[in-house]
C-alpha positions as CSV (number, residue, x, y, z in Angstrom):
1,X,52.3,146.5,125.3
2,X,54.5,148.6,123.1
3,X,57.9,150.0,123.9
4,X,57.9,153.4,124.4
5,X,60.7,156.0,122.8
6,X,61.7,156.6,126.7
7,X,63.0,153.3,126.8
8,X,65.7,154.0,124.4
9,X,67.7,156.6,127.0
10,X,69.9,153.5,128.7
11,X,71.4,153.1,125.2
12,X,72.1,156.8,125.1
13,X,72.7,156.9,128.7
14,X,75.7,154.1,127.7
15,X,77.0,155.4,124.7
16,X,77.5,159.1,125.8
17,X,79.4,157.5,129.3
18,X,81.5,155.3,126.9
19,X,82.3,158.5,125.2
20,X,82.9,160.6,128.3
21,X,83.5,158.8,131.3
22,X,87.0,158.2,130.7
23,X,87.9,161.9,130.0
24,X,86.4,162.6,133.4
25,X,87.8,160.3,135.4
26,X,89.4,157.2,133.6
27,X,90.8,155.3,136.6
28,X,87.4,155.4,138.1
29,X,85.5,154.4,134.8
30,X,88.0,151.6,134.3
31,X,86.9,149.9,137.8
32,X,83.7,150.5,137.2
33,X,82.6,150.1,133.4
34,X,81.6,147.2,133.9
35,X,79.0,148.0,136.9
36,X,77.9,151.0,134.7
37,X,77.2,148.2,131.5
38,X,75.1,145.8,133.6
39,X,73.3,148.3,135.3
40,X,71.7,149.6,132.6
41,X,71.4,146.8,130.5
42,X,69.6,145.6,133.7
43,X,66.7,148.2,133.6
44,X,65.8,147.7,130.2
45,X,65.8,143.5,131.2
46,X,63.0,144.5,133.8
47,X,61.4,146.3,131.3
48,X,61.1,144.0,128.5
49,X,59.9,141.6,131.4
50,X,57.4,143.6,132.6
51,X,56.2,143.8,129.1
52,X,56.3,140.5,128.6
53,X,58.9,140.3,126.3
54,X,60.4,137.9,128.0
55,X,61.2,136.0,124.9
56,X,62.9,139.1,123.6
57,X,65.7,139.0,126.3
58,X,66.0,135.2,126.2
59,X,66.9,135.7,122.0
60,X,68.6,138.9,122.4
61,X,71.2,136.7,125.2
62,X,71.7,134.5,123.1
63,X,72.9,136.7,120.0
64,X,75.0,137.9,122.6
65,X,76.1,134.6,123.6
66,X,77.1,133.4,119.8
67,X,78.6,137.1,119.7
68,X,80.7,136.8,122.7
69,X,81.5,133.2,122.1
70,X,83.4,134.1,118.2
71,X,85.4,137.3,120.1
72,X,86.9,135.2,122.4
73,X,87.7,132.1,120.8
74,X,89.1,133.9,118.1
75,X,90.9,136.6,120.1
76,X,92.3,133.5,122.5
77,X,93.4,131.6,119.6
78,X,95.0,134.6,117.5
79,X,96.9,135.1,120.2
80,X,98.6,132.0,120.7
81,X,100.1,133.3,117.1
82,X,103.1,135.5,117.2
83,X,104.4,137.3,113.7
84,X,108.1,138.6,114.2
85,X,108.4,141.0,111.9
86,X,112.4,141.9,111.7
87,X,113.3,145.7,111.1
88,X,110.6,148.5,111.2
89,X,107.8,148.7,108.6
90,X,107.8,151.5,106.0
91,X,104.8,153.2,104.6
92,X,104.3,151.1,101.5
93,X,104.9,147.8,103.8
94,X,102.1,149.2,106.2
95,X,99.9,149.2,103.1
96,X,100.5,145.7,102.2
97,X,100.2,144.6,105.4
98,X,96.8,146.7,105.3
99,X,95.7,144.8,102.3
100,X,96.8,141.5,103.2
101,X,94.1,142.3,106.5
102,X,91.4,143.3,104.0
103,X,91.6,139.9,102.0
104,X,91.9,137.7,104.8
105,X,88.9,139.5,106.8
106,X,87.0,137.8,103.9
107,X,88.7,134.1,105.2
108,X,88.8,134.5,109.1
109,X,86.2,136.9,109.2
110,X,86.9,140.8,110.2
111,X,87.6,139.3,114.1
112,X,89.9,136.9,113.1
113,X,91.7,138.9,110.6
114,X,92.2,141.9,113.2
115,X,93.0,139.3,116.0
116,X,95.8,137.9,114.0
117,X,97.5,140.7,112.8
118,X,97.0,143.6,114.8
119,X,99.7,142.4,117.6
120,X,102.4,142.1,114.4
121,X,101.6,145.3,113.1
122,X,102.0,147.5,116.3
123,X,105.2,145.7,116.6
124,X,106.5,146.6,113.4
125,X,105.7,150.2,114.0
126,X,106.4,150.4,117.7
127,X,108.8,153.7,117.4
128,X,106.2,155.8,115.7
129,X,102.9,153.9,116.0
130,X,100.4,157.0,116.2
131,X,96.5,156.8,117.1
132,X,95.6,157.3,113.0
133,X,97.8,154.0,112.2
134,X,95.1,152.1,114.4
135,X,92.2,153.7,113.3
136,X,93.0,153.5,109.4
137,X,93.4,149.4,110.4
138,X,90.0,149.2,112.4
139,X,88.7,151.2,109.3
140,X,90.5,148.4,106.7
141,X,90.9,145.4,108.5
142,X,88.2,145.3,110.9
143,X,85.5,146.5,108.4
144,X,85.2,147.3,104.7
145,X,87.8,144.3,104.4
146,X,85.3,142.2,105.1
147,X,82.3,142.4,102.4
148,X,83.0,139.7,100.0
149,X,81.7,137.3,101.8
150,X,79.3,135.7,104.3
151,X,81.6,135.3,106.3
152,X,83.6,138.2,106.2
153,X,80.8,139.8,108.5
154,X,77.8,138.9,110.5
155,X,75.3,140.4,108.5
156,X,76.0,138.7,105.2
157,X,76.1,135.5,106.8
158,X,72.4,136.3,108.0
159,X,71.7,137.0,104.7
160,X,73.4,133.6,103.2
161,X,71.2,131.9,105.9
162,X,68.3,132.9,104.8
163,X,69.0,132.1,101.1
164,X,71.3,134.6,99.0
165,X,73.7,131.9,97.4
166,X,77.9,132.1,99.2
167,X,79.3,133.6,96.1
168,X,76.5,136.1,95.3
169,X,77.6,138.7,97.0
170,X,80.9,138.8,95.8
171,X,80.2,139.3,92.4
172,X,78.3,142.3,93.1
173,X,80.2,144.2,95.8
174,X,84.0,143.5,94.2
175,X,84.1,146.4,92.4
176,X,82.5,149.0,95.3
177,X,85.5,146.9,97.7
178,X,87.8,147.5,96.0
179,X,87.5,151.1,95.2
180,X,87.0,151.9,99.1
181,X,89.6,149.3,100.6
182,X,91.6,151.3,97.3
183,X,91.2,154.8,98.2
184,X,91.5,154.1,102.2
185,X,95.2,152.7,101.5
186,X,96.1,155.6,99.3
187,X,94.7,158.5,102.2
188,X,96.7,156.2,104.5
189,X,99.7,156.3,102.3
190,X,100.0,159.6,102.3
191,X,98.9,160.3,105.9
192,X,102.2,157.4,107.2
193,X,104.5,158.9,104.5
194,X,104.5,162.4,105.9
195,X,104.6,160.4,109.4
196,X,107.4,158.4,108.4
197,X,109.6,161.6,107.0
198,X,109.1,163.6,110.3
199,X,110.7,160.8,112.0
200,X,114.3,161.5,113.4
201,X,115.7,158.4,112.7
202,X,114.5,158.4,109.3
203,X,117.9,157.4,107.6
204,X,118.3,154.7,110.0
205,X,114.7,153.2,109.7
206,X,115.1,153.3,105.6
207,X,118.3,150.9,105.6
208,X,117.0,148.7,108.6
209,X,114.0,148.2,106.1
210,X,115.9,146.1,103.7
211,X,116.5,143.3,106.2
212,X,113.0,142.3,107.5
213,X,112.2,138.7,108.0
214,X,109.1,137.3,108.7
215,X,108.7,134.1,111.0
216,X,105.1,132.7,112.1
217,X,105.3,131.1,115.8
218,X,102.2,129.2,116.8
219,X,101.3,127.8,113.5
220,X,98.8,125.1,115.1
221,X,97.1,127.5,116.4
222,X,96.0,129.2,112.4
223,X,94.5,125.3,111.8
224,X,92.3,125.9,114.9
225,X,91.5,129.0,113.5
226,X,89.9,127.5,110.8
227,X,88.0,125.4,113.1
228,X,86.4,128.2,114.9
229,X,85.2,129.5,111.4
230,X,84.2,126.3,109.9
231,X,81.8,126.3,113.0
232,X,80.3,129.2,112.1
233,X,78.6,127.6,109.8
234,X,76.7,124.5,112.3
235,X,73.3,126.0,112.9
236,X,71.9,122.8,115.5
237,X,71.7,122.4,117.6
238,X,71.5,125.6,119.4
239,X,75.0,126.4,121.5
240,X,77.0,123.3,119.6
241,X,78.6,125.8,117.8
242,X,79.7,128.3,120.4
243,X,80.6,125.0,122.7
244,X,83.0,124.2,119.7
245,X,84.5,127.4,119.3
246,X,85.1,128.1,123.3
247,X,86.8,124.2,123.9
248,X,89.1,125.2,120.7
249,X,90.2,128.2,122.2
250,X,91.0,126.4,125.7
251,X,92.8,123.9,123.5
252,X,94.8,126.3,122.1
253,X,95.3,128.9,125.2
254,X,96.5,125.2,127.1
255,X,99.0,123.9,123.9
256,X,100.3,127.8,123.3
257,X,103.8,128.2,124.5
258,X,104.0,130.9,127.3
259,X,107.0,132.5,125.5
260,X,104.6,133.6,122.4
261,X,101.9,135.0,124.7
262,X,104.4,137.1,126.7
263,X,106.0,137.6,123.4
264,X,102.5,138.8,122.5
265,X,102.2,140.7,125.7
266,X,98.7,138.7,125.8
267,X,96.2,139.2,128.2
268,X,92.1,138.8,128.7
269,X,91.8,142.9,129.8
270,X,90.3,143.7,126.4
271,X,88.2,140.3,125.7
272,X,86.7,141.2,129.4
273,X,86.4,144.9,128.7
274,X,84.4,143.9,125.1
275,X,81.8,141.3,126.8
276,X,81.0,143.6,130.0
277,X,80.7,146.9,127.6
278,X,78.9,144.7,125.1
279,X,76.0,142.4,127.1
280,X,75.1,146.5,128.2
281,X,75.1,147.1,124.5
282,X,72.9,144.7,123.4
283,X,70.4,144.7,126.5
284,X,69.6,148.4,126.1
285,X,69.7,148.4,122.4
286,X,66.7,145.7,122.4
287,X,64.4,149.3,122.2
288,X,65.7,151.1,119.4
289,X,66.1,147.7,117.4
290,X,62.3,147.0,118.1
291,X,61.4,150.7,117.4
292,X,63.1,150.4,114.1
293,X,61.8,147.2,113.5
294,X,57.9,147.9,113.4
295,X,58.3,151.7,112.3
296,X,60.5,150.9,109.4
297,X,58.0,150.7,106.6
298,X,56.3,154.1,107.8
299,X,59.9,155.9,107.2
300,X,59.0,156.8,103.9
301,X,62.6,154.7,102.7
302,X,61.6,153.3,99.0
303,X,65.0,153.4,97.2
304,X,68.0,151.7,97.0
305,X,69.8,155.2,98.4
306,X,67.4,155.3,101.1
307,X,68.3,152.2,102.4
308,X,71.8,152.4,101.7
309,X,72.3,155.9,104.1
310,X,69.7,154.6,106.9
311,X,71.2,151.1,107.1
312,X,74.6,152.9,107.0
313,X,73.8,155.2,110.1
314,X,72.5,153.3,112.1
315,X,74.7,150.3,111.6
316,X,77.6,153.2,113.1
317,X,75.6,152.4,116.7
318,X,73.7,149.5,116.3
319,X,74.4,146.0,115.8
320,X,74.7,145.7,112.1
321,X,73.5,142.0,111.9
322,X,69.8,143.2,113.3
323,X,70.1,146.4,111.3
324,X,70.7,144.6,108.1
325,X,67.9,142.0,109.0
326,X,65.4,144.5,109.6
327,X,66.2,146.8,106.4
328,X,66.5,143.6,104.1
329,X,63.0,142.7,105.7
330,X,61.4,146.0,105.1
331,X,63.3,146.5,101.6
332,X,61.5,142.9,100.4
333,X,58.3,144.6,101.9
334,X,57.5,146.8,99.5
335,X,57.2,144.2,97.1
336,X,55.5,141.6,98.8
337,X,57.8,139.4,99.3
338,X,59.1,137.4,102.4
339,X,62.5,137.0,103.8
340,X,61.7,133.8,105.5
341,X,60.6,132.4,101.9
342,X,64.1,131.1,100.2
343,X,62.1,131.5,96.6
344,X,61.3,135.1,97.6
345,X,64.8,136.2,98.4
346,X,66.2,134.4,95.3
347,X,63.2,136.3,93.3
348,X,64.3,139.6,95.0
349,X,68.3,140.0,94.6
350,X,67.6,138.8,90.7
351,X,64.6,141.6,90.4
352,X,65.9,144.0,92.7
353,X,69.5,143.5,93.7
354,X,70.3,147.3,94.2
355,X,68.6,147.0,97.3
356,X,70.3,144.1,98.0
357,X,73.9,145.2,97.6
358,X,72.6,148.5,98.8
359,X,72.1,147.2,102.2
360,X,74.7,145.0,102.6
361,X,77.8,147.2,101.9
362,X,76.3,149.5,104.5
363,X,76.1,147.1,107.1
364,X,79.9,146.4,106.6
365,X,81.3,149.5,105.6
366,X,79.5,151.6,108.2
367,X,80.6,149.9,110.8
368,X,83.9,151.4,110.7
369,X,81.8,154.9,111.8
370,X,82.5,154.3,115.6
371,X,84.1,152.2,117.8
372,X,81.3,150.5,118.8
373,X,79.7,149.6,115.0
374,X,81.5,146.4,114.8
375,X,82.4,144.3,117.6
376,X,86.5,144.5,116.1
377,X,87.0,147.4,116.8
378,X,86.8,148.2,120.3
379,X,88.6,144.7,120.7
380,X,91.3,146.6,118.5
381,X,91.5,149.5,120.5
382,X,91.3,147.8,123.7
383,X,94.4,146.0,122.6
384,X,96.4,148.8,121.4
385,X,96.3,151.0,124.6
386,X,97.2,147.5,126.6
387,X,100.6,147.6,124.8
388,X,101.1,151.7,125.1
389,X,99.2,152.9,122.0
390,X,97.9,156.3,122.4
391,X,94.5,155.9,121.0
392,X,91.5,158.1,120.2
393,X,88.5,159.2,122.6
394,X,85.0,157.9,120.8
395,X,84.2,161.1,119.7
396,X,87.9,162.4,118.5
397,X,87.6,158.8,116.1
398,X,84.3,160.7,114.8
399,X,85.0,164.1,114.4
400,X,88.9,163.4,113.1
401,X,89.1,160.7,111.4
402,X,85.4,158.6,110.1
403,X,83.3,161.3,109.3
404,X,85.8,163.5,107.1
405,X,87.4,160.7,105.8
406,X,84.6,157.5,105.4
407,X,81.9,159.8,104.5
408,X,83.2,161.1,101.7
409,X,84.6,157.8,100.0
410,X,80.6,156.3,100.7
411,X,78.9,159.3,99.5
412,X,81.3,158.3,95.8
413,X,80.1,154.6,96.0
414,X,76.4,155.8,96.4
415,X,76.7,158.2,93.3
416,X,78.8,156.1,91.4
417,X,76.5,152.7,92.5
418,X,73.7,153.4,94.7
């Protein structure tokens, strides 16, 4: 039996009470989110079943499962890391900072960077941290940092595992990167600069400045780190891999001082608000993602700039790993070739690689669209308002911030490359 469109209202359903809920009645939706999540994620579980797409749920767990598994170990293990940063950051030391996050997104992934270095950079701007500064770092750090390599985000490591060499994508996408992670820092520049000069204790903050320090506390816990993403990479047998990251991060939640995680003001509120919001997420999105999947060659897409904009879009609410899977898939299509056949996908980013690098800087950089496009950056958030930030509602990060500012920087890259 097929799905039917219907079957797509629990995601909607999901999204719109993620987006409203909490304006209503925030103390109710935050002891009961989690009710709201399973519950529908839930119906669309009976469905599939009574469809007999059992096999459906069983895979789509465990994505989840591998998902869930990298948040936490990493978030656990990042925070058994404390960077004191003495004095208050400036503008310009914001944007370093900034672009330290979008290189090392490419080294610990877009979780891991944002896990390490989000904690630091509140702290340095705890006297006038504003809802923009977190937004331009989910924007940075937590997304368009990460498309050099496989595994800066999920979806390129799906595509190095079914055959586009490690270092491929780099040399196509360095350019595009940098331009965007470029023109994000500069718009963020000048956004904390006026910030930083309405400030009352402007005079004071400048000469504190000149005496920051830098010490790293928890330095094991970076080496475990790297564990966790060297993992990333066993494929068999099924779960080894998650079972390796999870017993790192107990290792390193058991070996972690206490004085850095109260230091850190660490807690598992946002890792439990991510994996109740999220196992909703992907249950009811099984639908759309299977819509998309056997419609997507009837869409009429058959350019680069087609598959660039619908990969984009619907990478902003969907999982992007699936999206860019499906797309990639459909893109090979309509030449005959097969993603499962290593020769074919060698044949096809040599012949046809604006597809390619169409689809896969859209799956990254689109993901900064909403708070739910990459698994970061509700993580991000989620931490921020646990240590006082004032953050944006789902659709205030829209309407303020992504669309006005990201839009126009991807509709550049698509003239200038797509």
């Amino acid at each position: 039996m097929e799905v039917n469109i219907f079957s797509i209202l629990p995601f909607i359903i999901l999204l719109l009470a993620i987006a409203i809920a909490p304006f209503i009645d925030y103390l109710k939706w935050e002891n009961n989110y989690h009710i709201v999540s399973v519950s529908l994620g839930a119906v669309i579980v009976i469905y599939y079943l009574f469809l007999g797409k059992g096999g459906d749920v069983l895979h789509t767990l465990e994505e989840y499962i591998m998902f869930i598994s990298l948040l936490a170990s990493l978030f656990i293990i990042s925070g058994g890391v404390f960077i004191d940063i003495k004095g208050l950051s400036t503008p310009f030391r914001n944007v370093i900072l900034l672009a330290i996050g979008a290189v090392i997104a490419n080294i610990f992934g877009t979780t891991g960077a944002s896990m390490l270095l989000i904690r630091p950079y509140i702290n340095t701007n705890k006297i006038r941290i504003s809802a923009y500064h977190i937004i331009f770092f989910i924007f940075i750090v937590s997304n368009v940092g990460g498309a050099l390599t496989p595994i800066g985000d999920p979806p390129l490591f799906l595509g190095y595992l079914k055959g586009i060499p490690f270092f491929w994508i780099i040399n196509k996408v360095i350019v595009k990167w940098a331009i965007t992670v470029s023109l994000l820092l500069i718009i963020f520049y000048i956004l904390d600069r006026y910030n930083f000069k309405k400030q009352p204790d402007y005079l004071e903050i400048r000469e504190i400045k000149q005496r920051e320090k830098i010490k790293v506390s928890g330095i094991v816990n970076i080496f475990l780190l790297f564990v966790v993403i060297g993992s990333v990479f066993i494929t068999e047998p099924v779960f080894l891999r998650e079972a390796i990251m999870l017993i790192t991060a107990f290792v390193s939640y058991k070996i972690t001082k206490k004085e850095i995680h109260i230091r850190n003001r660490f807690s598992f509120h946002p890792i439990k608000e991510v994996a109740w919001l999220f196992i909703g997420i992907f249950m009811t999105m099984m639908p759309a993602l299977d819509l998309l999947s056997k419609n997507s060659t009837s869409l009429g897409l058959s350019t680069p700039g087609h598959y660039y904009w619908t990969t984009g879009i619907l990478s902003s609410f969907l999982d992007n790993a699936p999206t860019y899977l499906t797309f990639l898939t459909a893109s090979m299509g309509l030449y005959g070739l097969d993603i499962n056949n290593i020769q074919d996908v060698l044949t096809f980013i040599v012949s046809h690689e604006k597809f390619v690098v169409a689809i896969s800087i859209s799956s990254v950089f689109f993901g900064a669209m909403t708070y739910i496009g990459n698994g970061p950056n509700f993580m991000v958030k989620s931490i921020a308002e646990h240590n006082d930030v004032k953050t944006s509602s789902f659709f205030g990060y829209m309407i303020k911030y992504s669309i006005p500012i990201l839009i126009p920087i991807y509709i550049l890259i698509w003239l200038l490359f797509i």
